[in-house]
Wavefront OBJ file of the C-alpha trace (Angstrom):
o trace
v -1.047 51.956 17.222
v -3.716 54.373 18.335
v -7.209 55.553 17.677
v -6.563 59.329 16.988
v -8.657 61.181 18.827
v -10.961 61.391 21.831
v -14.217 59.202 21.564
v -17.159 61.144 23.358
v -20.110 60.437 25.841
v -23.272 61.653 25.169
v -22.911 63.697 27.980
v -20.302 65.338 26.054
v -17.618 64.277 28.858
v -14.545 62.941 26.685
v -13.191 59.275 26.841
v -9.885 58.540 25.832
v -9.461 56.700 22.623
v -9.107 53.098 22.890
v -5.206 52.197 22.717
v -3.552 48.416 21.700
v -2.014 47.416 24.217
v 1.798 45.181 23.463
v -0.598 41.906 23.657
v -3.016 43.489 20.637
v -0.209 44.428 18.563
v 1.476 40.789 18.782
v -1.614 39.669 17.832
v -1.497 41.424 14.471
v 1.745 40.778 13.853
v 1.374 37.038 13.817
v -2.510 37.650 12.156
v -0.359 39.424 9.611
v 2.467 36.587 9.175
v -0.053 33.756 8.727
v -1.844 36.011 5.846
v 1.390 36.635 3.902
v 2.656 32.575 4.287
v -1.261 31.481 3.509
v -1.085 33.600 0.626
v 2.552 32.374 -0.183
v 2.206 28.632 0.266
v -1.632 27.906 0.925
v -2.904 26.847 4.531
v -2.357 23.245 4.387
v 1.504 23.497 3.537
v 2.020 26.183 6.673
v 2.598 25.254 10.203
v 2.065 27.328 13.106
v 5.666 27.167 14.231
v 6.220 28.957 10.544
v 3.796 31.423 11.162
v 5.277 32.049 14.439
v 8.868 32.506 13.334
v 7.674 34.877 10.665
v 6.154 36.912 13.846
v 9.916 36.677 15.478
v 7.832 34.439 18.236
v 8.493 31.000 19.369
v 5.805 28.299 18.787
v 4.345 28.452 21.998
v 4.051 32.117 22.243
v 2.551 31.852 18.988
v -0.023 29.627 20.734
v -0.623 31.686 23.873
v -1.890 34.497 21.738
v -3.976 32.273 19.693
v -4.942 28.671 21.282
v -6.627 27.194 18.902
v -3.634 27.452 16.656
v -3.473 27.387 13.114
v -7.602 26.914 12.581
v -7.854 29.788 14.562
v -5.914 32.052 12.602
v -7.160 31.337 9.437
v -10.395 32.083 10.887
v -9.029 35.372 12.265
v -7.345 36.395 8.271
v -10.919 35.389 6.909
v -12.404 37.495 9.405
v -10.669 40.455 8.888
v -10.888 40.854 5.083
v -14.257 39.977 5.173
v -15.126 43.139 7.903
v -13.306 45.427 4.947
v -15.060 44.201 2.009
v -18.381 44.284 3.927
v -18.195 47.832 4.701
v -18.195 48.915 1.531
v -20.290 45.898 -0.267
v -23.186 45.489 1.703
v -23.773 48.732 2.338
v -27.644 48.605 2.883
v -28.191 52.631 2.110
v -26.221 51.969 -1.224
v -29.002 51.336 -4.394
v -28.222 48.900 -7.213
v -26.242 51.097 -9.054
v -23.957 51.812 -6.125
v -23.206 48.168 -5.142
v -21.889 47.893 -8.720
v -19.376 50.346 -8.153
v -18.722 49.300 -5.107
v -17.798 45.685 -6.463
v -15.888 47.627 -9.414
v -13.849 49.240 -7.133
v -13.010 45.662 -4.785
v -11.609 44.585 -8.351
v -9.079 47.565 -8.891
v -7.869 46.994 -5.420
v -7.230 43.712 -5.945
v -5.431 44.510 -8.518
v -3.141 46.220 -6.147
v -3.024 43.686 -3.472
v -1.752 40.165 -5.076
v -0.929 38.783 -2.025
v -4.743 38.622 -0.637
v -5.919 37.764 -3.735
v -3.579 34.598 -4.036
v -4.771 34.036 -0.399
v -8.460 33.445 -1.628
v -7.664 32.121 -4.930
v -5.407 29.047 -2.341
v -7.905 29.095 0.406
v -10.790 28.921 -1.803
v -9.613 25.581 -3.594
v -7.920 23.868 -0.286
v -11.782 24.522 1.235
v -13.375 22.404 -1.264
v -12.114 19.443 1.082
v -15.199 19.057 3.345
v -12.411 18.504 6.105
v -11.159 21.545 6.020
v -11.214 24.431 9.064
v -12.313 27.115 6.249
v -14.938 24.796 4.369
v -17.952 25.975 6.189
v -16.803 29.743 6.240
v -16.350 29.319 2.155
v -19.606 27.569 1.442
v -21.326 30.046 3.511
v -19.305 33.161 1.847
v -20.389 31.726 -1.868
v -23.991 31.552 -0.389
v -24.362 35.301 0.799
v -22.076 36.134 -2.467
v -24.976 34.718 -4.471
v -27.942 36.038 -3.039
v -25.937 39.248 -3.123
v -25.670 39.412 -6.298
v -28.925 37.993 -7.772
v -30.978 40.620 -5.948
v -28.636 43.156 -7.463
v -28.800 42.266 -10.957
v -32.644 41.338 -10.514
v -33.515 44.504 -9.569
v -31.411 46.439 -12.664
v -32.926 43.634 -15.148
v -36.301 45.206 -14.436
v -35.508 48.242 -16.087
v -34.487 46.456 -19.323
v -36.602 45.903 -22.284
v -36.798 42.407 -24.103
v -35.540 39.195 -22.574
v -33.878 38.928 -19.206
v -31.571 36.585 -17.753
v -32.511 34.677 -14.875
v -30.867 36.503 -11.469
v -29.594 33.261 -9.831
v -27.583 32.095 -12.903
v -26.735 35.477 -13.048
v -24.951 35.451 -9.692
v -23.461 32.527 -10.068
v -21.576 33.545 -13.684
v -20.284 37.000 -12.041
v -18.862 34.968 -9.190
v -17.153 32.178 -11.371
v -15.969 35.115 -13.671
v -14.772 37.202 -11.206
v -12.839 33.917 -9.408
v -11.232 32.940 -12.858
v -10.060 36.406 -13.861
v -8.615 37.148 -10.462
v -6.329 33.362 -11.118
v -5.787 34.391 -15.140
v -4.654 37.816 -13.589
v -2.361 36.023 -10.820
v -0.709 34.162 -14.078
v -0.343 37.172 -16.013
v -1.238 40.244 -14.432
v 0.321 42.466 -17.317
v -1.933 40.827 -19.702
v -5.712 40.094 -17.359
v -7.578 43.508 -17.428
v -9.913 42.142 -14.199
v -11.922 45.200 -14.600
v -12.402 45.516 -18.350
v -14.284 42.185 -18.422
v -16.322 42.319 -15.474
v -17.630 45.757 -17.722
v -17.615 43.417 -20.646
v -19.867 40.721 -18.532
v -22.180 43.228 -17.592
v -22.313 44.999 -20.938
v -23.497 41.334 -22.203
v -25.989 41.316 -19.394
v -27.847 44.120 -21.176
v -26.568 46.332 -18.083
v -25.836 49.853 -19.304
v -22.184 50.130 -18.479
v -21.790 53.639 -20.107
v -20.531 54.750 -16.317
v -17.727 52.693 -16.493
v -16.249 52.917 -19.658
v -15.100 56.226 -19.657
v -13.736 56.067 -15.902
v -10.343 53.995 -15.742
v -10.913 53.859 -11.473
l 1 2 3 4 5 6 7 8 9 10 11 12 13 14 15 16 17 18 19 20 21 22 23 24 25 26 27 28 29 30 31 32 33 34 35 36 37 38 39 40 41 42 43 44 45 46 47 48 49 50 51 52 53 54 55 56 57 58 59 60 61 62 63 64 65 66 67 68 69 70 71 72 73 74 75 76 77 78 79 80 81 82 83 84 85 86 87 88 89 90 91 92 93 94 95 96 97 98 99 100 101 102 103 104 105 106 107 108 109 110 111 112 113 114 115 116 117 118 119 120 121 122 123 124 125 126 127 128 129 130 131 132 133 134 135 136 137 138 139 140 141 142 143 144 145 146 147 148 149 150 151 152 153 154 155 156 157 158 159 160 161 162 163 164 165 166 167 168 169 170 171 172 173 174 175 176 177 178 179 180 181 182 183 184 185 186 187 188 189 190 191 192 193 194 195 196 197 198 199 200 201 202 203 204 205 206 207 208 209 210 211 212 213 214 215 216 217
């Protein structure tokens, strides 16, 4: 798989597009067996030689490619999810408003994409363990989640009237909501509207959610 088109200089000489070479594209082929199977069966219950027959590799290709093994991967699956959520989350040009539909939109994907979402829902619970390779990477991804969010729904609670409710426990009840609804939904996904009550949560917020309501995504 290729770039498509010519990347340019600022002297306006062209440079070819960067191409994957057969190395790169093994790579994500085995980055994209060990997401399926950690999505399928959780990381502690895979083994790399799994992941690597799922890749159509043997275990020691599997560990050419990626030396540290399975720590390394998981790392790598993290990684990458996180780099496409980021783009559109933390977008610093984006205002209050903006992040919110940002995050809206996050939850109708993941209403398209089970797999990833059973991925976290797994990961995040196996992490709890302080011995495990994805501990650190979780506690630090709650963290950012957090301030994220606070700052967000501080800065729209100032243009409320009346009583407003505190930023930081804020935060923390859109996170916990937005972690149970996505495991209700995984249960029962014809029955878990994930988007409906994250609209509902910020409806009870005092949040004018007018913008929402009459857009289905």
């Amino acid at each position: 798989m290729a770039t498509s088109g010519p990347v340019r200089a600022t002297s306006g000489s062209p440079i070819p597009a960067k191409r994957y070479t057969k190395g790169d594209r093994t790579k994500e082929r085995i980055v994209d067996a060990a997401a399926e199977l950690f999505s399928k069966s959780g990381y502690l219950a895979v083994s790399l030689r799994d992941i690597a027959g799922a890749a159509g590799l043997t275990h020691a290709g599997a560990l050419h490619h990626f030396p540290g093994g399975k720590d390394e991967l998981l790392m790598r699956v993290l990684e990458r999810r996180d780099q496409i959520d980021a783009d559109v989350l933390f977008d610093e040009h984006l205002d209050a408003w903006d992040h919110l539909d940002q995050l809206l939109h996050i939850v109708e994907r993941n209403a398209m994409t089970p797999g990833l979402v059973a991925l976290y829902a797994k990961l995040s619970n196996e992490a709890s363990d302080t011995d495990h390779p994805a501990h650190t990477y979780f506690r630090r991804r709650y963290e950012i989640l957090r301030e994220h969010f606070a700052g967000i729904l501080g800065e729209l609670a100032g243009d409320r009237p009346g009583p407003r409710p505190d930023p930081d426990a804020a935060a923390q009840q859109l996170i916990a909501l937005l972690d149970g609804l996505q495991t209700q939904w995984l249960l029962a996904p014809d029955t878990i509207d994930m988007r409906g009550r994250l609209i509902d949560f910020l409806a009870l917020l005092g949040i004018d959610t007018s913008r929402w309501e009459s857009d289905p995504g």
